[in-house]
N, C-alpha and C positions, 0 to 999 in steps of 0.2 A: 332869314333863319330865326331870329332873334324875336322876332313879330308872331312867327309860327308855333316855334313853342310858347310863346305866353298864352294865345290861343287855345293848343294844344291843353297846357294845364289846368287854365281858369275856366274853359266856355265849352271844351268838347264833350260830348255826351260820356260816362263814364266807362261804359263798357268798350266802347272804341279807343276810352284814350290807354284804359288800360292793355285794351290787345294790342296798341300798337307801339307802347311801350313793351309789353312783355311775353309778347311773342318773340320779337327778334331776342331779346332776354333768354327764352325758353331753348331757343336754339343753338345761343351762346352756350348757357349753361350743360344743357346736354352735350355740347359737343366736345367739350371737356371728357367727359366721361365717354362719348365714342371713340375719342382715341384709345384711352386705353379697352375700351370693349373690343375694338375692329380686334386690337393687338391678340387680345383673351380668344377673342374667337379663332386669328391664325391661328394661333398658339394651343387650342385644342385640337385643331383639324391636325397637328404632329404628334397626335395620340400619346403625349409623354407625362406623363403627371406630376412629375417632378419641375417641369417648367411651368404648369400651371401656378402650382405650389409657389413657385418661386417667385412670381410676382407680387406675394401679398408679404414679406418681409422689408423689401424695399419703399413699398407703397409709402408707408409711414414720413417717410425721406424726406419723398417728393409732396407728400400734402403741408409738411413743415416751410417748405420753400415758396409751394403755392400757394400760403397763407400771407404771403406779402402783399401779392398782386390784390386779393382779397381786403386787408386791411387798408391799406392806401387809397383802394378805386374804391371802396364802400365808402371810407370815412370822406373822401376826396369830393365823393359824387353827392354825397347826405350835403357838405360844406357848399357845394353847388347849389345845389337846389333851395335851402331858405336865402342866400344871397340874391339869385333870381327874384323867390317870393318876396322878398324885403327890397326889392329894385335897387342895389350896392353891387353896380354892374364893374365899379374899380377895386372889386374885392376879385373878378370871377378870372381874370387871368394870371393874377397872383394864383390863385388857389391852384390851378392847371401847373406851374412853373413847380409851385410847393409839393404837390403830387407828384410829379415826375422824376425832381429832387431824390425824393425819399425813396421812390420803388425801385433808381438804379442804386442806391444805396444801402440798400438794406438785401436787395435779391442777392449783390452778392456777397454780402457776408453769411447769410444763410447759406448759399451756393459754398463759397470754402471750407462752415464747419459740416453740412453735409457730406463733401468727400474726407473729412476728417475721420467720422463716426461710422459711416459708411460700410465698412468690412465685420467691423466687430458687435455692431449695433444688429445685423443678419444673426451674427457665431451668437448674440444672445437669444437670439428666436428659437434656431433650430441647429441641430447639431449633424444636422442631415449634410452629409457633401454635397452631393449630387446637386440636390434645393440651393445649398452655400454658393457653389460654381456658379449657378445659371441664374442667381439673384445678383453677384457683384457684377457680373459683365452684365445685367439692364441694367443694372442700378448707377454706373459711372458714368456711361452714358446719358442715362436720364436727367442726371443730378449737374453735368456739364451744362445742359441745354435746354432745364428746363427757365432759365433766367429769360427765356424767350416768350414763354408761356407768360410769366409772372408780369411781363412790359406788355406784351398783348392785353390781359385781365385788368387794368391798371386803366390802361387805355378806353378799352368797352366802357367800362361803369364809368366816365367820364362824358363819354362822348354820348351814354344813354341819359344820363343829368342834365342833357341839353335840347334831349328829345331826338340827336341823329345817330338813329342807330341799324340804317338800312346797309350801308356802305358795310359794317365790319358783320353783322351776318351773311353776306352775298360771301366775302371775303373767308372766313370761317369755313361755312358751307363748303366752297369750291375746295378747301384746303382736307377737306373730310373726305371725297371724292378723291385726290391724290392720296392722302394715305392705304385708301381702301387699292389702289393700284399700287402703293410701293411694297406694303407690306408682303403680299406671297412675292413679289418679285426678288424683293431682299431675305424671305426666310426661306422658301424651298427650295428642294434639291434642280429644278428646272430653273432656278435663277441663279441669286449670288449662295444661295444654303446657307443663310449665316445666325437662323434660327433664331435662339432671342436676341440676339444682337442685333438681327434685321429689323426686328421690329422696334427698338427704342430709337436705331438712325432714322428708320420712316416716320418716328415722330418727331423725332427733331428737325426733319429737313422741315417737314409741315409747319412746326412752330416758329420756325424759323421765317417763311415766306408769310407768314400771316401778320408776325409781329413786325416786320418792315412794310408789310402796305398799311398796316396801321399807323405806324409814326408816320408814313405821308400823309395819310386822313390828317392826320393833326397837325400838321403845317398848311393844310388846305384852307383857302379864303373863306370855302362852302361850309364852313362848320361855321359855327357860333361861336367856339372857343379855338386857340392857338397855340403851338411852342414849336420853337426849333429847338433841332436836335442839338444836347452839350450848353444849354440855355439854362443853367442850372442857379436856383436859387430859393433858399428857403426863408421863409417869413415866422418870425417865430410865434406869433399870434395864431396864424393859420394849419402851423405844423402842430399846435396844441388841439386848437378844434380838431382835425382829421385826425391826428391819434385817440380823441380823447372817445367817439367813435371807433377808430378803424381798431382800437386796442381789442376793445369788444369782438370784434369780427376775427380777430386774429387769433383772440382763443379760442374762439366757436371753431376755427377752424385747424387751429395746432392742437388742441386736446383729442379731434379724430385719430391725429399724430399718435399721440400718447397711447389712447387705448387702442389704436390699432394694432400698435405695436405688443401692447399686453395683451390682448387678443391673438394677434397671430403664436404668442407663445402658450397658449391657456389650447390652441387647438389643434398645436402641431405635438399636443400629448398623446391626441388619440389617432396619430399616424399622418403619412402622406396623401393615400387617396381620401380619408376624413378630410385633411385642409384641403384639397384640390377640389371637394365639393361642396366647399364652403363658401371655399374663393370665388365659385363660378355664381354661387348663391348670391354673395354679397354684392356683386356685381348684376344683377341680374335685377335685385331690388335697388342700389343705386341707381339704375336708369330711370326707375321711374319716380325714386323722389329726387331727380334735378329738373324733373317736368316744376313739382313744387317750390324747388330753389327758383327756376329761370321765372315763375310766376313773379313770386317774391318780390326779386330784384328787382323786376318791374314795377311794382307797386311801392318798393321804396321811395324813387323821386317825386312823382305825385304827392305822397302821404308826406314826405319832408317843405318839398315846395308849400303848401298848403298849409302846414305846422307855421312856416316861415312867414305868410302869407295871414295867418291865424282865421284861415279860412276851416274853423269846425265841420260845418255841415258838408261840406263836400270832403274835407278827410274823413267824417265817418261814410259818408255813402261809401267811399271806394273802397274802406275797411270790408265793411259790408257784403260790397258785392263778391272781394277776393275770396272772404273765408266761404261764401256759398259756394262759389268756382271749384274751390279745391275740396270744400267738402264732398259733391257729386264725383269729384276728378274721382277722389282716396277711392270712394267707395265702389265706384265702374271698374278703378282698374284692380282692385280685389275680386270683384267678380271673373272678370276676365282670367286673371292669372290662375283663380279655382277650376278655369276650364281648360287653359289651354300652356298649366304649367308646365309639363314634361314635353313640349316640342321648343316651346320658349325656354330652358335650362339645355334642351340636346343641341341647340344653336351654338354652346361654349364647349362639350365635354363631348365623347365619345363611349367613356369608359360606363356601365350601367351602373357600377358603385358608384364612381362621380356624380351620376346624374341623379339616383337618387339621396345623397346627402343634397345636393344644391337643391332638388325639390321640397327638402322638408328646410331646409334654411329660409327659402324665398316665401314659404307658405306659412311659415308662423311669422315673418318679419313684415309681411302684409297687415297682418292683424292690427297693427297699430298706424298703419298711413293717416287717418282721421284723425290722429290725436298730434303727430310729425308735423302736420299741415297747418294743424291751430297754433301748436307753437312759434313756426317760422313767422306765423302773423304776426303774433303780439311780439314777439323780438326784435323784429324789423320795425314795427311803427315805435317802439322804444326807439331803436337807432334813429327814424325820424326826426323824432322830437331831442337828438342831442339826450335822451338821459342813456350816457353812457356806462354810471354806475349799475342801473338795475339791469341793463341788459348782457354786462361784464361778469353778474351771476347766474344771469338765466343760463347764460353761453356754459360756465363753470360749473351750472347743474344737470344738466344736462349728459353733458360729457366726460365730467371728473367726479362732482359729487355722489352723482347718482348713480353711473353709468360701471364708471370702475371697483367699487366696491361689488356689484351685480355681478360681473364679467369676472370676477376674482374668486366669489364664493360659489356663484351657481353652479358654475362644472365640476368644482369638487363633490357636488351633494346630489348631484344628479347628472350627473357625465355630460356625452353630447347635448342632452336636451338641455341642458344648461347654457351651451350655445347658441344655440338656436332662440332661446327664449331674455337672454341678457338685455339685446335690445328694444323688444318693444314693450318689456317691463318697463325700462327705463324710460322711454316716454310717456306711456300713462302716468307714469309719475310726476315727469318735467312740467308736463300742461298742467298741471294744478297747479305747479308754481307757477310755471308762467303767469298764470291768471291775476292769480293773486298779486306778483309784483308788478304787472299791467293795470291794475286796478284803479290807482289813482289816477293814472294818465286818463282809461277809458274814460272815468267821471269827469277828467275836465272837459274832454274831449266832445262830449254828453253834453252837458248842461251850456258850452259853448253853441255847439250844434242847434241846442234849445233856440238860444237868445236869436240863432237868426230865422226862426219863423216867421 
């Protein structure tokens, strides 16, 4: 296995090594987001828009908790891969013991102040009952079970740092298939009828069953890397490198937190069915940039292996080749969504206001995938290379600097279309930073690449 991936990262042509990294990546990542899509889509076929609604107060909850799984399996998997490239093969199961350490540690203390917050963190969004009622019964559920999710997530970006990552997509996948079967069985009236409630158990059982055949993968011989279960120990050397990354990854991903939550109270001004076709929007455009996240991820271990390895010329080719990938990606799937937006938004909604607020949400949040796409580059090959400072602001410009002052003023000065438009202001703006505090690295990056002609 061990023989395989070194091959895999130093000699394999680079378009295969990246598809065969971050394909199964792509399917991870998205399949995150099919769960709760399957869910959005039960949950519009009960024509209720108040339970639509009702899933984007809680959201915020749950991406706080899932930003553990995040932080630890990025920082964990980045700490993988230069120890590979740098051949410090008695660093690489320490690093796995330290990772595992931390993501049962931290998921749940997340997990207890989440049902802390919970009830009243909703009563600050919206003052809607109806939305109130059918956001805390998913939301306790979700918030109980998603610490399942956060071990699975933990898991994957480990076991893709070592190049095996057939095993937990097959795993995934099949787990995608059962939801899509439990879901109407648990929400309509021809099953259990237990409406949202059915749908946050049918992902809990899923994440449930995913994240235990994943901790077998990793007591498996077949891996390259190991832990048994309750094998708990942290290294404080190594718990510094993986935070000093996964810190980075963790605001990238709890500042969604934040302005989610500002957001969903910035849009449940301009009513119920306005947020119900917001929700179904934002979710509709999430699908297709975790095609760009699951890309990403992929090309994280490569581009840190190889940092590790200071192998330049081959981290720039794969730099290279990803941003061409996802540049054609952004701009086919904008095309696509200008033709065939309103059968792809009536897939979550029923209601013809719903579906036209979601189509003007999805169709101006388009406009900026090209710019979404660049960013994710250059912040990723930051985390690569361990500089964890510059990419702990990109994450923070992004999301807070730039993002939430946008989302705060626009809708007062221009109502809805100030929703609609919050976000992909705020990325064409983020990419110039990014560039910019990517710039030194590029150069070294550069002129390294140079030397090995």
């Amino acid at each position: 296995m061990e023989k395989d991936t070194r091959y895999l990262f130093e000699h394999e042509k680079i378009s295969k090594a990246m598809i065969t990294l971050a394909l199964p990546s792509i399917l991870v990542s998205m399949i995150d987001l099919i769960y709760s899509t399957i869910n959005a889509y039960f949950i519009g076929k009960l024509n209720n828009s108040a339970m639509i609604a009702a899933m984007d107060p809680c959201g915020s909850i749950m991406m706080f908790i899932e930003s553990v799984g995040v932080c630890v399996g990025i920082g964990g998997a980045t700490c993988l891969g230069r120890y590979l490239g740098a051949h410090k093969d008695d660093k690489v199961q320490e690093t796995v013991r330290t990772a595992m350490t931390l993501c049962f540690l931290l998921s749940r203390i997340h997990m207890v102040i989440g049902f802390i917050v919970l009830k009243p963190f909703i009563r600050w969004q919206t003052q809607d009952e109806v939305v109130v009622h059918y956001a805390v019964q998913y939301g306790l559920i979700s918030v109980f079970t998603v610490v399942f999710m956060v071990v699975r997530s933990t898991i994957v970006h480990l076991l893709r740092a070592v190049g095996d990552v057939k095993y937990s997509t097959v795993v995934i996948s099949c787990s995608v298939v059962l939801n899509i079967l439990l879901d109407p069985l648990f929400m309509f009236d021809w099953g259990l009828n237990l409406g949202v409630i059915g749908a946050a158990l049918a992902t809990a059982i899923c994440n449930l069953i995913t994240c235990v055949l994943c901790l077998v993968r990793l007591r498996s011989p077949k891996t390259a890397i190991n832990w048994k279960l309750m094998d708990f120990h942290m290294d404080k050397r190594i718990t510094r490198e993986i935070m000093k990354v996964g810190v980075s990854c963790y605001a990238r991903n709890c500042l969604p937190a934040v302005t989610s939550a500002v957001y969903s109270k910035q849009v449940f001004r301009f009513g119920t069915i306005f947020t119900a076709g917001c929700s179904v929007g934002r979710r509709a455009a999430y699908l297709l940039n975790y095609f760009i996240q699951g890309m990403v991820n992929g090309y994280l271990p490569l581009a840190s292996y190889h940092y590790g390895a200071k192998n330049y010329k081959r981290m720039e080719d794969t730099m290279k080749w990803s941003l061409t990938v996802l540049t054609v990606y952004a701009l086919c799937a904008d095309t696509v969504m200008w033709i065939f937006c309103k059968p792809y938004i009536s897939l979550f909604a029923t209601d013809p206001e719903v579906i036209n607020y979601g189509m003007k949400y999805l169709l101006t949040n388009m406009i900026s995938l090209p710019a979404y796409a660049a960013y994710y580059i250059f912040t990723v090959t930051l985390q690569a290379a361990g500089k964890g400072r510059e990419s702990m602001i990109l994450s923070l410009a992004r999301q807070g600097l730039i993002y939430l002052p946008i989302v705060i003023i626009l809708p007062s000065l221009i109502r809805e279309k100030g929703i609609y438009w919050s976000q992909p202001l705020s990325d064409f703006l983020t990419v110039i930073v990014a560039i910019l505090l990517s710039w030194p690295l590029l150069k070294e990056i550069h002129e390294g690449a140079k030397q090995s002609y």
